[in-house]
C-alpha positions in Angstrom: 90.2 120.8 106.1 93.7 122.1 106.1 92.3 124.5 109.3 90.7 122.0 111.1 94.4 119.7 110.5 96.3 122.9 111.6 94.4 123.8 114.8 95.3 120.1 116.2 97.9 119.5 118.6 97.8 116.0 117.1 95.8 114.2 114.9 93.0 112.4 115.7 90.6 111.2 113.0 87.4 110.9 115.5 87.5 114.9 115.9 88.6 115.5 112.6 85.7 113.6 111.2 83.2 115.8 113.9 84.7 119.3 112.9 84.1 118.1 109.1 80.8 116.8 109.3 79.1 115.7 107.3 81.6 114.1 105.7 82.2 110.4 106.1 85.3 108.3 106.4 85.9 107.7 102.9 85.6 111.2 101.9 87.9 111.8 104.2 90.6 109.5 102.6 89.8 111.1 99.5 89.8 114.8 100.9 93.8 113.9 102.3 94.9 112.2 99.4 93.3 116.0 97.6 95.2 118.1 100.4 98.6 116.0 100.2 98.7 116.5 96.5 97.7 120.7 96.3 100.6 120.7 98.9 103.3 119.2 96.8 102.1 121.1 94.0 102.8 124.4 95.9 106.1 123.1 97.9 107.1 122.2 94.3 106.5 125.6 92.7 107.5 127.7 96.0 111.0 125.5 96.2 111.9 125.4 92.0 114.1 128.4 92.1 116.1 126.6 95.0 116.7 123.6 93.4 118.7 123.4 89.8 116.6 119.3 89.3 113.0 121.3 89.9 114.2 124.1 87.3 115.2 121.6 84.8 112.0 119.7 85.4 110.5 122.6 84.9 111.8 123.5 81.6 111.8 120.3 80.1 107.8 120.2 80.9 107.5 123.4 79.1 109.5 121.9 76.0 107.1 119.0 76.0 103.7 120.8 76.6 105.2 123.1 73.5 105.7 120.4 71.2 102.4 118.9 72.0 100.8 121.9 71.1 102.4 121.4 67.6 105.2 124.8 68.2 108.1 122.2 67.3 110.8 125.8 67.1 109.7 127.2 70.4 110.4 123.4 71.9 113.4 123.6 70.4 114.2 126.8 72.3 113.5 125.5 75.5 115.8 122.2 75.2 118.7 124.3 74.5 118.3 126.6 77.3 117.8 123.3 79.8 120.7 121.4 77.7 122.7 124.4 78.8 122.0 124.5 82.4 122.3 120.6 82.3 126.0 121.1 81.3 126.9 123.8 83.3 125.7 122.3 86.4 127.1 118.3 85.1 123.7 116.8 85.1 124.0 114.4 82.2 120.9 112.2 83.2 118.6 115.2 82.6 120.7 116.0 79.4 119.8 112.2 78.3 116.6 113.4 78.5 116.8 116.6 76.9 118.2 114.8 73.6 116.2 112.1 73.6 113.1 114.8 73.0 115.1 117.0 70.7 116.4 114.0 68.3 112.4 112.8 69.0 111.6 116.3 66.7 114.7 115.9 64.4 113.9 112.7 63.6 109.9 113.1 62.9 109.6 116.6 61.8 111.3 118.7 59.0 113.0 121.5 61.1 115.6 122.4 58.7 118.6 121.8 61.1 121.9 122.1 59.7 123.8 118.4 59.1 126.5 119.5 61.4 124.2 120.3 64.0 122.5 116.8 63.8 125.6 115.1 63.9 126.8 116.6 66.7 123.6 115.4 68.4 124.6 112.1 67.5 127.9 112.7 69.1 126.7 114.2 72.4 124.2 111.4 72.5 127.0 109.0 72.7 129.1 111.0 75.0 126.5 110.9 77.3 125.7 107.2 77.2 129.6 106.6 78.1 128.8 109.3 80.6 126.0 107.8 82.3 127.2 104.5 82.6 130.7 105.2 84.3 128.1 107.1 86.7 125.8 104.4 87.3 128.9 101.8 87.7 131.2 103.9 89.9 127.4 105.0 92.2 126.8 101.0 92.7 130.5 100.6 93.4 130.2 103.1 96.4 126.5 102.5 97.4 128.1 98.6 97.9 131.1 99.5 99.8 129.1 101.8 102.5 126.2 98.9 102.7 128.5 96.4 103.6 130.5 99.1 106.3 126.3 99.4 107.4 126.0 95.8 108.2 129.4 94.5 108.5 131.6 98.2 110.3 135.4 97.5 109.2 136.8 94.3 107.9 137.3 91.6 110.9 139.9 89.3 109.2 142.1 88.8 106.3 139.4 86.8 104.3 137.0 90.0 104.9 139.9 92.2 103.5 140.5 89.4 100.5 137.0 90.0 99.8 136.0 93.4 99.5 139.5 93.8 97.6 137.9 91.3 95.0 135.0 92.8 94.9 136.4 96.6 94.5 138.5 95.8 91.6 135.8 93.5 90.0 133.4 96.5 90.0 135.9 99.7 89.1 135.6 100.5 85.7 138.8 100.0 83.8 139.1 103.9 82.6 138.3 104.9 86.3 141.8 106.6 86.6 140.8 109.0 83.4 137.8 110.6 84.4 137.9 113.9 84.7 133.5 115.0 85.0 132.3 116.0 88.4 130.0 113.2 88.7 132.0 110.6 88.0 135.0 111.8 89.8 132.5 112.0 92.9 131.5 108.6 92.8 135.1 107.2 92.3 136.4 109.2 95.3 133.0 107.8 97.3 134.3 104.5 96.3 138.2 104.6 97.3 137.0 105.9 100.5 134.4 103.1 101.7 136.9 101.1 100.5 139.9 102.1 102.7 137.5 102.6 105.5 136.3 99.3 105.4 139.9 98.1 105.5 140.7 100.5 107.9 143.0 102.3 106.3 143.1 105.5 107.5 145.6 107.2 106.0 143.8 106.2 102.4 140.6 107.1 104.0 141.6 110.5 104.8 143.2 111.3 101.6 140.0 110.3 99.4 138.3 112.5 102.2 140.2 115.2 101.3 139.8 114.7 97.6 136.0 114.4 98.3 135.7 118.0 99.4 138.4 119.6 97.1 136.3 118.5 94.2 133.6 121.1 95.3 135.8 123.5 96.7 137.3 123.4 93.3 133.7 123.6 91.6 132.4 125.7 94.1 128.9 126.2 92.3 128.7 122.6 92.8 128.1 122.9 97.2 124.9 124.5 95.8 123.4 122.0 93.4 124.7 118.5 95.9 124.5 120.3 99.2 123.5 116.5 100.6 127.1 115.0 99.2 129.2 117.8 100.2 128.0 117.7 103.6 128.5 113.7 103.5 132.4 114.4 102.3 133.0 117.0 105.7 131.9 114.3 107.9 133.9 111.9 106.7 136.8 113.8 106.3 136.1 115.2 110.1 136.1 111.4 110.9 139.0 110.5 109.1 141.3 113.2 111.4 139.5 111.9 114.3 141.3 108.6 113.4 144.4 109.6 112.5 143.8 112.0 115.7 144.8 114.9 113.3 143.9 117.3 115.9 144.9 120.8 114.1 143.2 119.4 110.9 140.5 118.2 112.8 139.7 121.9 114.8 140.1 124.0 111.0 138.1 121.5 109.3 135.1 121.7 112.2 135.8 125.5 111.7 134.9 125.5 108.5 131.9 123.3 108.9 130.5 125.5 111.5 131.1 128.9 109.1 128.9 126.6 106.2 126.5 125.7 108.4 125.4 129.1 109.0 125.1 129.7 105.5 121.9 130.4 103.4 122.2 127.3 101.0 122.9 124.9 104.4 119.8 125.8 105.9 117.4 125.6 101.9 116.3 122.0 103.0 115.1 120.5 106.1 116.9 117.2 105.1 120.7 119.0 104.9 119.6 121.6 108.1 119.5 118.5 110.3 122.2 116.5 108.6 124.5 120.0 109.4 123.7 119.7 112.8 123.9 115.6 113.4 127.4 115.8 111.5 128.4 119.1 113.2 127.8 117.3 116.8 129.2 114.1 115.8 132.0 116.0 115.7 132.1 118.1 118.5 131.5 114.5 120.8 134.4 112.8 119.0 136.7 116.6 119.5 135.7 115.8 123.7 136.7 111.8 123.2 140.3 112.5 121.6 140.9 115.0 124.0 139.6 113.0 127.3 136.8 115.9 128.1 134.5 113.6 128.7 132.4 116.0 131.6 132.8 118.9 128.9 131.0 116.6 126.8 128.1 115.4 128.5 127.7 119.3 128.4 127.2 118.9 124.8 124.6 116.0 125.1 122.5 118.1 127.5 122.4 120.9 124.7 121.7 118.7 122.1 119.5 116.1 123.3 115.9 117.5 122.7 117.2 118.8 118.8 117.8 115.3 118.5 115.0 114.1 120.2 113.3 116.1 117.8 115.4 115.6 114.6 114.7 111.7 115.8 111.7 110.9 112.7 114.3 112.6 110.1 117.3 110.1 111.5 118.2 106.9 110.5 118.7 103.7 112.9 122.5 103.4 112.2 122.9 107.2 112.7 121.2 107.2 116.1 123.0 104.2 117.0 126.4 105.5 116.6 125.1 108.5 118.6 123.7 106.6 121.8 127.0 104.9 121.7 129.7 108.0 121.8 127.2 108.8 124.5 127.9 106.0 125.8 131.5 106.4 125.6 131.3 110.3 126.7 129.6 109.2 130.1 132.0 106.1 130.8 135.1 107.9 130.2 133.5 110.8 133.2 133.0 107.9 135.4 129.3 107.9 135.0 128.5 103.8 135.0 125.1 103.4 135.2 124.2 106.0 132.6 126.7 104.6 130.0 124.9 101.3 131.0 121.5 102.9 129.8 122.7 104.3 127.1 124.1 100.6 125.8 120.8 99.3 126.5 119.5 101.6 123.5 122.2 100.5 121.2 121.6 96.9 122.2 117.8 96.9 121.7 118.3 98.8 118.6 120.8 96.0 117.2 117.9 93.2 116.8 118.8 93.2 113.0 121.7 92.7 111.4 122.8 96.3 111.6 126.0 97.5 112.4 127.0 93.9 113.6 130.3 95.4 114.8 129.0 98.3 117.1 126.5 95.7 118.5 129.7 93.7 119.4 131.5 97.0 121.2 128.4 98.3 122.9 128.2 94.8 124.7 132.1 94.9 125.7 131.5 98.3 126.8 128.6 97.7 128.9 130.7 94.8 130.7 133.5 97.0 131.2 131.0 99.5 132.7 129.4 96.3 135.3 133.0 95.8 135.9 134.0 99.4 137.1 130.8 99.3 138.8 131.8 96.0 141.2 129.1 94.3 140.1 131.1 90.9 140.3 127.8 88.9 140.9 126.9 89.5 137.3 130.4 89.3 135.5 130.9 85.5 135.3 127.5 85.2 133.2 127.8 88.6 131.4 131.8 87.4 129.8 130.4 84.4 128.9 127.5 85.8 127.2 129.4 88.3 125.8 132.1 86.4 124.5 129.5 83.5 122.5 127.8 86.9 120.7 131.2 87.9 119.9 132.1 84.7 118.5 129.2 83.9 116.4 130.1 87.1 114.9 133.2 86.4 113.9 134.4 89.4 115.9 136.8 88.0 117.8 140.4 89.2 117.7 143.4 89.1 120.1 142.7 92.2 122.0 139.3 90.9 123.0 140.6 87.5 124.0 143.1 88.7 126.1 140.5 91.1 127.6 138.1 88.3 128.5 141.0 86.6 129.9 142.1 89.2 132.3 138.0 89.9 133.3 137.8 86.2 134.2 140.7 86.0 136.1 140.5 89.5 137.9 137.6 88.3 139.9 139.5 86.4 142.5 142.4 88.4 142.9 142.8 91.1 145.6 144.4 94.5 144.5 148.0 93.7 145.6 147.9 90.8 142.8 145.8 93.2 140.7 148.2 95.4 139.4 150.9 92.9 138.1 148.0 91.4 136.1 146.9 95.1 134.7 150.8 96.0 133.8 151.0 91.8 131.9 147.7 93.0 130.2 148.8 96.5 129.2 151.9 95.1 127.5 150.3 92.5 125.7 147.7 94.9 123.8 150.6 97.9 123.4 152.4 95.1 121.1 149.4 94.7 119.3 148.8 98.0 118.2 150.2 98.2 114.9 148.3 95.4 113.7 144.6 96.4 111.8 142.7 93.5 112.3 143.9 92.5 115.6 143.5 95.4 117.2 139.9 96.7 115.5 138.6 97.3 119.5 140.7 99.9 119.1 138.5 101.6 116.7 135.8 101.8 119.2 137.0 101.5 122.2 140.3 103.1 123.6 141.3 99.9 125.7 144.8 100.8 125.9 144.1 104.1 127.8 141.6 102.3 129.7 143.8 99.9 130.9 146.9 102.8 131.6 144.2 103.9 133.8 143.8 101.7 135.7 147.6 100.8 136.0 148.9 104.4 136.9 146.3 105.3 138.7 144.9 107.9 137.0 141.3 108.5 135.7 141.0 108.1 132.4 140.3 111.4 131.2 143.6 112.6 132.7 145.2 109.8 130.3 143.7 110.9 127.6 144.5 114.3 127.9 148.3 113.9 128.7 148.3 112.1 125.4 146.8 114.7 123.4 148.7 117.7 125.4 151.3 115.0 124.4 150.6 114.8 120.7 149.7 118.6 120.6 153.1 119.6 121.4 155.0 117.1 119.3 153.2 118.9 116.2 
């Protein structure tokens, strides 16, 4: 069966069922359900030494199948070799286990354990309790924080901000601040830094980043056993310079990346080979956006697109959301219209649920922006109104946006002499406002005040952009 499976292009259960005959359907359901199983079982014995959860599996099966089989001293022998890798590698849930089994023999059988060694049993037993639960509270905390980004993206008001500030402090564990395990400093640094995101507050944001990836760097075996989280803590520390538009940070930091990337323990998994390269990318798009390279970019895309295309069933929605729209972004800011327009249409149609309410919000500013650079004044009366009621019912209305609307109504009638006094009134209203988090979160998706510079100097926006950053550069 698995020969017949290999030698198709694609599957298709008619042929399948002629090249197998004579089996019949439900033999065949029972034949896959066969095959799917023998593959795990090989995966699982080909992949144990590459993974430190399969290996402890692994030896607390043998301690089990031991005991079973009445050898109660040779059990023993194996929990203390797993307790051992449990510890060095911090993974107190298997070491739950672990004692559970070994107090199990203690407690039942007569195995002439000294009293100190039971009672520290007892002890370790309770450390790890404390342990677990600290983990358990402080993963929820963070698991929270990043669910509501999903849904919500950054706080849209004050009462957002009063909330998740309730919410954060309700839920952090009073002794958070004297941790000092791997785990549970993890999950603490997770949580600071949803919650700073959330409230965009970058500068927070960034230095939980930071602390994020120092915890392996300082642990380095750790990069090995939670490849998946230390990958995670790069991006986010990528997209925390890309905020603060740390651009030195930024270029080391993608260096460094790139160097892990190539390494044997990136490449183990599927799973944290194609997470590598979506992060990695991300990057490299946001690297062209600071730096207004926007035709450099589209480069990129071309490279990238069928990897993506391809890495599309291993992607989440949200993930190939934000992607379509820095696409988006990359082919508006080269002047490209009516691609960026597509490219919206993707994120649009994607945004039927209640995901990423915020990008859903941008994509459809952007894509009016775009009908506007493209003249098409037929549609733009009907496309800000529409616009505007989505953005309302969203609650995603702040001061930049309204003043935006305001100048797209108005532009309409005006000829280009009474244009540009309107651009420069527009362009200082929105420079005041850029101080302020929540009334300027367009900012955080779309660089309106370089858009509008644009169109006021003259210049194409890319050439903005780039004086900033040459700008910026030399300043540092």
């Amino acid at each position: 069966m698995l020969d017949a499976l290999d030698k198709m292009e694609e599957y298709d259960e008619r042929l399948l069922l002629k090249k197998l005959a004579p089996i019949t359907k439900p033999q065949l359901a029972n034949l896959k359900t066969h095959l799917y199983k023998q593959l795990l079982a090989s995966l699982r014995l080909l992949k144990t030494a590459e993974n430190i959860d399969l290996q402890l599996s692994e030896q607390l099966d043998y301690a089990r199948l031991l005991y079973n089989k009445g050898l109660k001293h040779q059990s023993l022998k194996f929990l203390e070799k797993a307790k051992e890798m449990a510890k060095n590698n911090h993974k107190f849930n298997f070491l739950a286990q672990v004692i559970s089994l070994e107090k199990k023999i203690e407690t039942l059988h007569i195995t002439r354990s000294s009293q100190e060694k039971v009672e520290a049993l007892a002890e370790e037993s309770r450390e790890i309790t404390g342990h677990i639960d600290r983990v358990s509270r402080l993963s929820s905390l963070a698991l929270q924080l990043y669910r509501w980004y999903i849904k919500n993206g950054h706080a849209r008001n004050v009462a957002d901000e009063k909330d998740i500030k309730e919410f954060f402090y309700k839920h952090l564990p009073s002794d958070a601040h004297t941790i000092t395990d791997f785990y549970e400093l993890l999950y603490l640094y997770q949580s600071y830094c949803w919650y700073a995101f959330v409230r965009q507050d970058f500068l927070q944001y960034y230095r939980y980043s930071q602390k994020w990836v120092d915890l392996f760097h300082d642990k380095e075996v750790m990069i090995g056993v939670e490849p998946g989280h230390y990958i995670k803590g790069i991006h986010n520390l990528l997209n925390a310079h890309f905020d603060l538009r740390n651009y030195r940070e930024f270029d080391k930091t993608l260096e460094r990346f790139e160097a892990y990337a190539a390494t044997p323990v990136a490449n183990i998994h599927d799973n944290f080979r194609i997470h590598t390269f979506i992060y990695i990318n991300a990057a490299k798009i946001n690297q062209h956006l600071m730096e207004g390279t926007f035709k450099e970019g589209l480069e990129l895309i071309h490279e990238i697109e069928r990897p993506m295309h391809e890495s599309a069933p291993y992607m989440d929605r949200h993930r190939l959301m934000v992607f379509d729209y820095k696409i988006a972004t990359l082919y508006f800011g080269a002047g490209d219209y009516s691609t960026c327009i597509d490219y919206l249409q993707k994120v649009m149609a994607a945004g039927q649920s209640d995901l990423r309410i915020d990008l859903q919000c941008y994509a459809r500013l952007l894509h009016l922006m775009a009908h506007y650079e493209l003249g098409n004044y037929d549609l733009m009366e009907s496309l800000t109104k529409s616009v505007y009621r989505f953005m309302a019912k969203m609650k995603n209305l702040t001061v930049v946006e309204e003043e935006m609307f305001r100048f797209l109504r108005n532009s309409f009638v005006l000829s280009p002499r009474q244009l540009q006094p309107e651009l420069e009134k527009f362009l200082d209203k929105i420079k005041h406002l850029e101080g302020n988090r929540f009334e300027t979160r367009a900012f955080a998706y779309l660089d309106v005040i370089s858009w509008v510079e644009s169109k006021v100097y003259h210049k194409p926006l890319g050439t903005i952009i780039k004086e900033k950053f040459m700008q910026s550069k030399h300043r540092a």
